[in-house]
Wavefront OBJ file of the C-alpha trace (Angstrom):
o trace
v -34.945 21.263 27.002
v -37.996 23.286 26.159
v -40.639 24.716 28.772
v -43.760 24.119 27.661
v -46.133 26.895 27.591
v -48.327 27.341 30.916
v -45.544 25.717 33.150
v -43.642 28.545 34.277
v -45.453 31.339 37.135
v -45.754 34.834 35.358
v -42.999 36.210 37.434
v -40.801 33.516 36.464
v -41.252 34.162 32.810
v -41.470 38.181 32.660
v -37.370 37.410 34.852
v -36.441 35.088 31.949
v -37.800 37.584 29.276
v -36.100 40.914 30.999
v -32.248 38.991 31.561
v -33.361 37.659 27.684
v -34.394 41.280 26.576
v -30.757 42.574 28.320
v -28.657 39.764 26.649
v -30.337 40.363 23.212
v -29.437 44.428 23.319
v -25.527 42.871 24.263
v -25.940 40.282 21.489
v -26.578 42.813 18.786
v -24.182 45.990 19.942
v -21.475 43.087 19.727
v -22.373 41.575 16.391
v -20.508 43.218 13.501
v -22.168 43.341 10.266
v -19.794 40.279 8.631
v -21.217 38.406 11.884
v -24.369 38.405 10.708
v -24.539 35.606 8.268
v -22.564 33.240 10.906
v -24.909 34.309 13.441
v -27.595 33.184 10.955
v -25.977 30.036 10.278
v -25.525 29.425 13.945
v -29.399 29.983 14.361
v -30.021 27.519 11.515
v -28.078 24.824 13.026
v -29.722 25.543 16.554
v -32.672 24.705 14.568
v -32.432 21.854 13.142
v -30.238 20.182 15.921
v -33.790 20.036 18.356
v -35.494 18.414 15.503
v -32.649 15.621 15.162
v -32.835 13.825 19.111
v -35.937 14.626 20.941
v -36.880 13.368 24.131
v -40.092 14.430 25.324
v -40.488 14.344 29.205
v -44.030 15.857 30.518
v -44.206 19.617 30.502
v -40.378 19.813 28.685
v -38.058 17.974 26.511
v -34.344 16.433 26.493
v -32.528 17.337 22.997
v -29.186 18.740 21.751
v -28.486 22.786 22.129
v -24.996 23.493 20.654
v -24.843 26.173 22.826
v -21.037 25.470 23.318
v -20.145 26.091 19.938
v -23.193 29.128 19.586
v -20.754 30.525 22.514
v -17.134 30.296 20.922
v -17.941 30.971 17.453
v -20.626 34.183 18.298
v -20.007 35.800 22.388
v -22.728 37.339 22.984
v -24.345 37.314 19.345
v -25.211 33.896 20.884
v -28.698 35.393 22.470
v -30.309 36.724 19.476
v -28.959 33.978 17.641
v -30.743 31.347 20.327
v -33.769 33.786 20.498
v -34.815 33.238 16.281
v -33.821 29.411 16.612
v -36.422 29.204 19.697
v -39.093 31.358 18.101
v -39.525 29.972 15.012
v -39.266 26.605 16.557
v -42.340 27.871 19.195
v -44.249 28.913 16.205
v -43.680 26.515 13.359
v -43.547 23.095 16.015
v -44.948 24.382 19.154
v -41.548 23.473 20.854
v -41.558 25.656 24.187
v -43.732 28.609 23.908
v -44.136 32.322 23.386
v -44.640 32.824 26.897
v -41.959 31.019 27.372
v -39.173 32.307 24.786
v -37.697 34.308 26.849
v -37.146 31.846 29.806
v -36.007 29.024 27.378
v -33.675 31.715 25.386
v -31.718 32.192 28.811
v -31.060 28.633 29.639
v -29.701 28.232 26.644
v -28.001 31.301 25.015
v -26.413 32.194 28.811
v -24.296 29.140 28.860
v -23.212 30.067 26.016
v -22.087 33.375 26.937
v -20.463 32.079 29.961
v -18.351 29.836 27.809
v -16.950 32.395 25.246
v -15.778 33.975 28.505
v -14.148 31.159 29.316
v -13.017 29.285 26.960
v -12.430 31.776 24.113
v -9.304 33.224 24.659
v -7.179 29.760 25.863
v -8.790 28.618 22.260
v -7.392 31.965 20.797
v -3.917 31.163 22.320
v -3.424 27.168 21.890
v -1.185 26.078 19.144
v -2.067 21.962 18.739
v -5.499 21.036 17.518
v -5.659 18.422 20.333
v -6.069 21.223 22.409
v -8.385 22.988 20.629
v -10.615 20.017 20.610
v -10.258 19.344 24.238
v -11.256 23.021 24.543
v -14.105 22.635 22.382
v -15.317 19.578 23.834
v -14.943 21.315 27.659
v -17.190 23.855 26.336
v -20.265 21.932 24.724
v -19.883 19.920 28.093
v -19.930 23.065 30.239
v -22.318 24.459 28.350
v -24.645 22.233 28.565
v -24.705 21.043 31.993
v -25.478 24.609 32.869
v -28.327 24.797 30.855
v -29.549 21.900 32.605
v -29.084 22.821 35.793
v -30.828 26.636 35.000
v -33.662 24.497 33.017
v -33.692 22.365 36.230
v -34.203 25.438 38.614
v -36.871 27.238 36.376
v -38.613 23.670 37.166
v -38.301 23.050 40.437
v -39.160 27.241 40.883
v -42.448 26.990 39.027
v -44.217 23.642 40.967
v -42.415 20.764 43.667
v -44.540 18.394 41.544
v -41.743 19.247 38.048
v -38.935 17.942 40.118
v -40.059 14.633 38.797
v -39.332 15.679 36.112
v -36.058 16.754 36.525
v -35.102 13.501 38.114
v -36.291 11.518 35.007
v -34.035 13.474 32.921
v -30.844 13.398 34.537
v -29.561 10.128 32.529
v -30.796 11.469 29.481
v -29.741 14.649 29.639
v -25.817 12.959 30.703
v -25.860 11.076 26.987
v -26.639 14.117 25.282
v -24.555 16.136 27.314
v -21.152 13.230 26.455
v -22.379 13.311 22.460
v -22.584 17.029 22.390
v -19.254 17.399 24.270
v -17.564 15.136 21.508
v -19.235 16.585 18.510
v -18.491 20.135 19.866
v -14.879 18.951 20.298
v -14.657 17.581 16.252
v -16.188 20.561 15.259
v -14.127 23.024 17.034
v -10.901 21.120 16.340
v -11.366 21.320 12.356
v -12.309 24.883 12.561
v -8.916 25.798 14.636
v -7.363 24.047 11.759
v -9.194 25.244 8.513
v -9.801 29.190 9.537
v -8.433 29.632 13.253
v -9.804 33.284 12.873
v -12.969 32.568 13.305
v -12.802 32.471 17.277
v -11.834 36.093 17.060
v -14.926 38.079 18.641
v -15.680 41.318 19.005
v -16.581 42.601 22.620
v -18.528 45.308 21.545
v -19.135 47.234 17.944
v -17.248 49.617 18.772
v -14.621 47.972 21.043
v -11.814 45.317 19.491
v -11.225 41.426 19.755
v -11.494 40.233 23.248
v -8.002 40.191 24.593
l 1 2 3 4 5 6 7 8 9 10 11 12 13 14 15 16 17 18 19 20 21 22 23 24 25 26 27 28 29 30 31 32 33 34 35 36 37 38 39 40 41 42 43 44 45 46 47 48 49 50 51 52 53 54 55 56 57 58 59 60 61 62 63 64 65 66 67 68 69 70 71 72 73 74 75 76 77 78 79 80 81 82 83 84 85 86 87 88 89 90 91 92 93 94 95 96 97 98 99 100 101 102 103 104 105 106 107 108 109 110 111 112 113 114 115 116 117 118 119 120 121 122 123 124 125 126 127 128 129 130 131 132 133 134 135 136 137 138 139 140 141 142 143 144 145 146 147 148 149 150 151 152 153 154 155 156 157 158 159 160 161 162 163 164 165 166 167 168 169 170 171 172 173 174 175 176 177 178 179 180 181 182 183 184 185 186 187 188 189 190 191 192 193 194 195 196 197 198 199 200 201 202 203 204 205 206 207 208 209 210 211
């Protein structure tokens, strides 16, 4: 789900480098020092997950993003944690760009955010682990149908011609999208069962757990 470099306008990339820029600063005021090596885990996995199943289509590329689970087990550490994954992937593979780190950081990482808000605290609060995986699975499917459908409009905002390209991906991106779901679920599931306080996040350094 990388943009390519050269495919997004200017303005569309200094936008997705300034909201990227904003989440990062919110990322790291949130992160508490024994978050760090999680986060840095998280980043690894991030990694290697786009190297596993890669589709390339044209200017961009179909893979898997984890973001669901980068969003329940980090909040907001999520950005920074998405923004090392993505550079060293746009340096060491040329997968997306430098141009284009920040707009391929907020497709992915914001998703993310917006499922720690959401699914977080019923996760927190549910007592079966059938409901935690349901949870977790709602969230790598959330997560990443939103990241399509920002990855989508960054497309379809920088030339009419990429909406091919979004078109071509749809199916794709749906298989992905059902795999991720179910391996976020298993994943999520095992960790309610093994160490349940790991969903516990921080808002803020200085402020406690989410409620």
């Amino acid at each position: 789900m990388h943009i390519t470099e050269g495919v997004a306008p200017a303005s569309v990339a200094a936008a997705g480098a300034l909201l990227t820029a904003g989440g990062v600063a919110m990322g790291l005021r949130a992160m508490k020092d024994e978050q760090i090596p999680r986060a840095a885990l998280m980043s690894a996995a991030i990694f290697a997950a786009s190297l596993v199943i890669r589709l390339p289509l044209g200017p961009s590329s179909v893979h898997p993003v984890l973001n669901g689970l980068a969003g329940l087990l980090l909040g907001w550490a999520a950005v920074p944690a998405f923004l090392v994954a993505l550079f060293l992937e746009a340096l060491l593979f040329q997968f997306g760009g430098i141009t284009t780190l920040g707009l391929n950081t907020i497709t992915m990482a914001a998703p993310a955010v917006v499922c720690y808000a959401i699914f977080n605290r019923p996760l927190r609060r549910c007592r079966q682990k059938n409901t935690a995986f349901l949870l977790g699975m709602a969230a790598g499917v959330t997560a990443l149908l939103l990241s399509f459908a920002l990855w989508a409009a960054v497309l379809v905002l920088s030339g009419k011609s990429l909406i091919v390209i979004v078109k071509l991906a749809l199916i794709p991106h749906l298989a992905i999208t059902a795999m991720e779901g179910l391996f976020t679920g298993f994943v999520v599931s095992f960790l309610f069962k093994v160490y349940p306080g790991v969903f516990d996040l921080p808002l803020t350094r200085e402020g406690g757990v989410a409620p």
